[in-house]
C-alpha positions as CSV (number, residue, x, y, z in Angstrom):
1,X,-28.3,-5.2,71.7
2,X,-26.5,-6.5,68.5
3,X,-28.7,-4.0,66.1
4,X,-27.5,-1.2,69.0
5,X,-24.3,-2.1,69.0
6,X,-24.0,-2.4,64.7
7,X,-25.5,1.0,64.1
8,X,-22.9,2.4,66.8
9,X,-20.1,0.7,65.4
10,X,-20.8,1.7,61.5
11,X,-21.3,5.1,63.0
12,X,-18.2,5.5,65.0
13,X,-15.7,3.3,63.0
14,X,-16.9,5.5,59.6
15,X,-15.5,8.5,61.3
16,X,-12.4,6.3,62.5
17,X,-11.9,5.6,58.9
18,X,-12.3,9.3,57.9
19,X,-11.2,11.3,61.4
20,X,-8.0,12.8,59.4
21,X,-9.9,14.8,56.3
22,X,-12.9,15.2,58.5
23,X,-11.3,17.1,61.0
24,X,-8.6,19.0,59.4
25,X,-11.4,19.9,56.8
26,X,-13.6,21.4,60.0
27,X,-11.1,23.7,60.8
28,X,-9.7,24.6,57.6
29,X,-6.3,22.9,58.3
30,X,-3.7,23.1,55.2
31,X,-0.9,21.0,54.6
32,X,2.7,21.9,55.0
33,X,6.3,21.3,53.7
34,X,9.5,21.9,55.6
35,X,9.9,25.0,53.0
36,X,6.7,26.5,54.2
37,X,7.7,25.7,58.2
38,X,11.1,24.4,58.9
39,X,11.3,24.8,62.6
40,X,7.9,22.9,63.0
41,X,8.6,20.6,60.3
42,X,11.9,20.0,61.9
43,X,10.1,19.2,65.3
44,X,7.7,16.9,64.0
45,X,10.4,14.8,62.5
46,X,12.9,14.7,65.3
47,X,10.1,13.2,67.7
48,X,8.5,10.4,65.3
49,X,11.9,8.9,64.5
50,X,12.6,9.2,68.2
51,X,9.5,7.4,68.6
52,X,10.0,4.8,65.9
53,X,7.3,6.2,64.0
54,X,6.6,7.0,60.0
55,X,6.5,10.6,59.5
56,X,3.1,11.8,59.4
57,X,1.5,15.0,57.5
58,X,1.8,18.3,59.2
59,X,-0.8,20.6,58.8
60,X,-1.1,24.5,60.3
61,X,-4.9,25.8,61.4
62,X,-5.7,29.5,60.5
63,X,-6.6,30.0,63.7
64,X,-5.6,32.7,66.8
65,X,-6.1,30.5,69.7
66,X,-3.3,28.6,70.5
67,X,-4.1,24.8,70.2
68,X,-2.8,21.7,68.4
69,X,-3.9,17.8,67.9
70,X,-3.1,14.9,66.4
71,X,-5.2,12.8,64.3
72,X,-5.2,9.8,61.9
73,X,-6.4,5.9,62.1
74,X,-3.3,4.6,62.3
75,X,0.6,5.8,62.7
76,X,0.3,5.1,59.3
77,X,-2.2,7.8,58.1
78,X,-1.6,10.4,60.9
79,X,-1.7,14.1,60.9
80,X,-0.1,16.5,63.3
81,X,-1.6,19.8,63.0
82,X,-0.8,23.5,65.0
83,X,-2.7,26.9,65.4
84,X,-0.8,29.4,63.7
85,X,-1.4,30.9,67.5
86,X,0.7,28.6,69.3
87,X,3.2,29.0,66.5
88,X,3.8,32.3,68.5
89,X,2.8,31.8,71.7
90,X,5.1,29.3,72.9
91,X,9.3,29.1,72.5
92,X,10.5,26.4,70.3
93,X,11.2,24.1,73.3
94,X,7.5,24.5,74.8
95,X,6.2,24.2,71.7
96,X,8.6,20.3,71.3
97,X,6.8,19.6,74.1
98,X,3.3,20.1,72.6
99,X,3.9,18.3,69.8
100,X,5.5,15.4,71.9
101,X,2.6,15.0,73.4
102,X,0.5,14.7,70.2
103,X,3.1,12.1,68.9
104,X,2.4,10.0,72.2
105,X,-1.3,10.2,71.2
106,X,-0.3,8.7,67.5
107,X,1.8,6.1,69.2
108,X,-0.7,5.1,71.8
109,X,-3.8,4.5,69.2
110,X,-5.7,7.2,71.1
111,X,-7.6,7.7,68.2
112,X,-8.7,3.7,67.3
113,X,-9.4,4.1,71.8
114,X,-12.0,6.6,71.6
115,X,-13.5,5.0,68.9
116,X,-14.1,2.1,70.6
117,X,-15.4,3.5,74.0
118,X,-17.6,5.9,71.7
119,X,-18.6,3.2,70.0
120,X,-19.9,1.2,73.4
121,X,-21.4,4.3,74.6
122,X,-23.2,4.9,71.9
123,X,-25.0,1.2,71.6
124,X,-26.0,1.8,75.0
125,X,-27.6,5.5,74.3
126,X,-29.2,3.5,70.9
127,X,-30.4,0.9,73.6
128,X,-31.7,3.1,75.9
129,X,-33.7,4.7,73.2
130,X,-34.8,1.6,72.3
131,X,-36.0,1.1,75.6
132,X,-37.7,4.4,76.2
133,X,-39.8,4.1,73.0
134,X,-40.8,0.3,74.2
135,X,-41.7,1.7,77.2
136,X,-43.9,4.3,76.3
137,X,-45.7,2.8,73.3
138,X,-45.3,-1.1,74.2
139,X,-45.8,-1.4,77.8
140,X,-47.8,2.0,79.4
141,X,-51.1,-0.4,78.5
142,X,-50.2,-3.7,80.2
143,X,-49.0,-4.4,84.2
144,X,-45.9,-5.6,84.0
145,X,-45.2,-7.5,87.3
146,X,-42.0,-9.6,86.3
147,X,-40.0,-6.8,84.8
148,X,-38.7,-3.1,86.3
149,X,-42.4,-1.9,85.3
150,X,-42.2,2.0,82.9
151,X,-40.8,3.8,85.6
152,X,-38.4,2.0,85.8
153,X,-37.5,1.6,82.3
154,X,-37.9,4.9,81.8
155,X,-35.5,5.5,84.7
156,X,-33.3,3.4,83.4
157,X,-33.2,4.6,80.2
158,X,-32.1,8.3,81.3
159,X,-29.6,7.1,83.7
160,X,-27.5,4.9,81.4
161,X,-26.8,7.5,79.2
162,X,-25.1,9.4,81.7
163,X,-23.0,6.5,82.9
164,X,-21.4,5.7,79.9
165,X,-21.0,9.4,78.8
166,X,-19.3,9.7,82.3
167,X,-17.2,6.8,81.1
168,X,-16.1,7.9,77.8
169,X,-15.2,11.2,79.0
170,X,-12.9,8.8,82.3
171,X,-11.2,7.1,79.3
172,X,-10.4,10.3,77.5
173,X,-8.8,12.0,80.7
174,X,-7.0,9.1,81.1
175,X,-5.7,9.0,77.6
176,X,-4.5,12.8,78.1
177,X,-2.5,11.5,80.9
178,X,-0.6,8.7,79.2
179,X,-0.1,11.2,76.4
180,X,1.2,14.1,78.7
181,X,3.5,11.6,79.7
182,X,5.3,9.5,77.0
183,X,5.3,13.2,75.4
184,X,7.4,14.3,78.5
185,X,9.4,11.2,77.7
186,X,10.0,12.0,74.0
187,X,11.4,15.5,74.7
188,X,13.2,14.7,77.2
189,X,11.8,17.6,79.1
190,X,8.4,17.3,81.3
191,X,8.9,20.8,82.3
192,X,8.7,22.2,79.0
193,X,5.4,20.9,78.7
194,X,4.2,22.3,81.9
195,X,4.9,25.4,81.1
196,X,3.4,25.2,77.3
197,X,0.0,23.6,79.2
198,X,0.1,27.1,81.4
199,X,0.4,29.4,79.0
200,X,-2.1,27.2,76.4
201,X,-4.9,27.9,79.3
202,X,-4.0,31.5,79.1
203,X,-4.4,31.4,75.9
204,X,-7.5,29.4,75.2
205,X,-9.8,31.8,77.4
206,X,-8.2,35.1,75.3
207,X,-8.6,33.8,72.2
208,X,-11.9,31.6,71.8
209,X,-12.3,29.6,69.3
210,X,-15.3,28.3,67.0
211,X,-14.6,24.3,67.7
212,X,-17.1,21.7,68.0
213,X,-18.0,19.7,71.1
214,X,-17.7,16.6,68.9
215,X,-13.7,17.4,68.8
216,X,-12.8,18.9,71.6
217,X,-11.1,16.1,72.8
218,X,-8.7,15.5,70.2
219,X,-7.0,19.3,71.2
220,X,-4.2,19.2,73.7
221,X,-6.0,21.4,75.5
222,X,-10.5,22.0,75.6
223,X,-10.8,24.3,73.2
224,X,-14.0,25.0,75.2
225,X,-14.5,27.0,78.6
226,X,-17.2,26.3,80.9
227,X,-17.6,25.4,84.7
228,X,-18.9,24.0,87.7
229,X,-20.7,19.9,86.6
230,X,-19.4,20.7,83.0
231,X,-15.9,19.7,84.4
232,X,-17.4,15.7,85.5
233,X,-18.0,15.9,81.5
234,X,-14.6,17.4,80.5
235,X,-12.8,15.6,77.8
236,X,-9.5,16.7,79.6
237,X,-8.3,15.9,83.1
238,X,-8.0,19.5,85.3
239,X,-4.7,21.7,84.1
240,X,-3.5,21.6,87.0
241,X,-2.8,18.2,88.1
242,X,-1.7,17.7,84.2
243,X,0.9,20.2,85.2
244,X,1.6,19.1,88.6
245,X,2.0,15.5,87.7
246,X,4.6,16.5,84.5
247,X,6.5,18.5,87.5
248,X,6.5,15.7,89.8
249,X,8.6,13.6,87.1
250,X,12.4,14.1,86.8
251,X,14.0,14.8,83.3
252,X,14.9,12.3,81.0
């Protein structure tokens, strides 16, 4: 368990360390002035000194579909970064909204979060390897009356997995939550956000996007389509009770 849980942990906490140039490499993000984008710029800076927070790099993705996330280890080293297709999708107020929300993730930690449930799940996918290859090569030749027996091993080994992948992706909806709302709390305006979320579902299914599974939790919303069981493994919570929850709270 402690070899598991070390190789998960230099794993996970290495891309921690590095999430920012990692990702904003991936999708070719480029770093921004206020010259280059003064209403975002602006934007980005009203809401981190709302939020007590250092200003943190703003980046633009050359990309159609309209997206945005926020990375960085700490409030320290964070990034906010925008598809030049939710530049012009969304009004300036919608799009305050958005990037509220992405502030709330760099205030909540969201970042060092995942890490640490990805680092948990991933010890106990290492251990259930561990104890699929122990199975097969260490105990198919002996009778095993005290333990679970290869079967169950083997069973075990597949079904723990799933559990804490089902786990990890529970702790991500829930962070999408917290983030929808201090975000609806820092612009003052919940609905604005519902109606950016709406039209940022539009907007993902007509303009798909080359993203990795790997990230698609860090966007505000899946960058990725799919249906039926793939929604028990969403990184995000179902639009719609994101929406009807922001709609449910009054303006502040």
């Amino acid at each position: 368990m402690a070899v598991a849980f070390a190789i998960a942990a230099v794993m996970n906490f290495g891309s921690y360390w590095f999430s920012d140039k990692i990702v904003l490499a991936m999708y070719r993000a480029r770093e921004i002035d206020e010259s280059q984008a003064p209403g975002l710029f602006r934007i980005v800076r009203t809401l981190t000194a709302d939020a007590g927070l250092p200003m943190p790099k703003v980046y633009i993705i050359p990309a159609e579909q309209p997206n945005a996330f926020a990375t960085g280890r700490n409030p320290e080293h964070a990034a906010v970064a925008a598809t030049e297709g939710i530049m012009r999708l969304l009004t300036p107020t919608e799009l305050k909204g958005v990037l509220a929300h992405e502030i709330g993730h760099v205030r909540n930690r969201d970042i060092l979060i995942s890490t640490i449930a990805a680092t948990m799940a991933g010890a106990i996918m290492i251990l259930a390897d561990m104890a699929r290859f122990g199975a097969i090569f260490g105990l198919g030749g002996r009778d095993n009356e005290e333990g679970p027996g290869i079967i169950g091993v083997l069973v075990m080994s597949i079904i723990a997995p799933i559990a804490a992948m089902l786990i990890q992706m529970a702790i991500s909806r829930s962070r999408e939550y917290l983030a929808d709302e201090t975000g609806a709390h820092l612009s003052h305006n919940p609905e604005s956000l519902a109606r950016a979320l709406e039209k940022l579902s539009l907007g993902v299914q007509r303009a798909p996007m080359d993203a990795s599974p790997a990230t698609a939790h860090m966007f505000i919303v899946n960058p990725l389509t799919g249906s039926g069981l793939m929604h028990l493994f969403s990184t995000h919570p179902p639009l719609e009770e994101r929406v009807a929850r922001l709609r449910a709270m009054r303006s502040y």
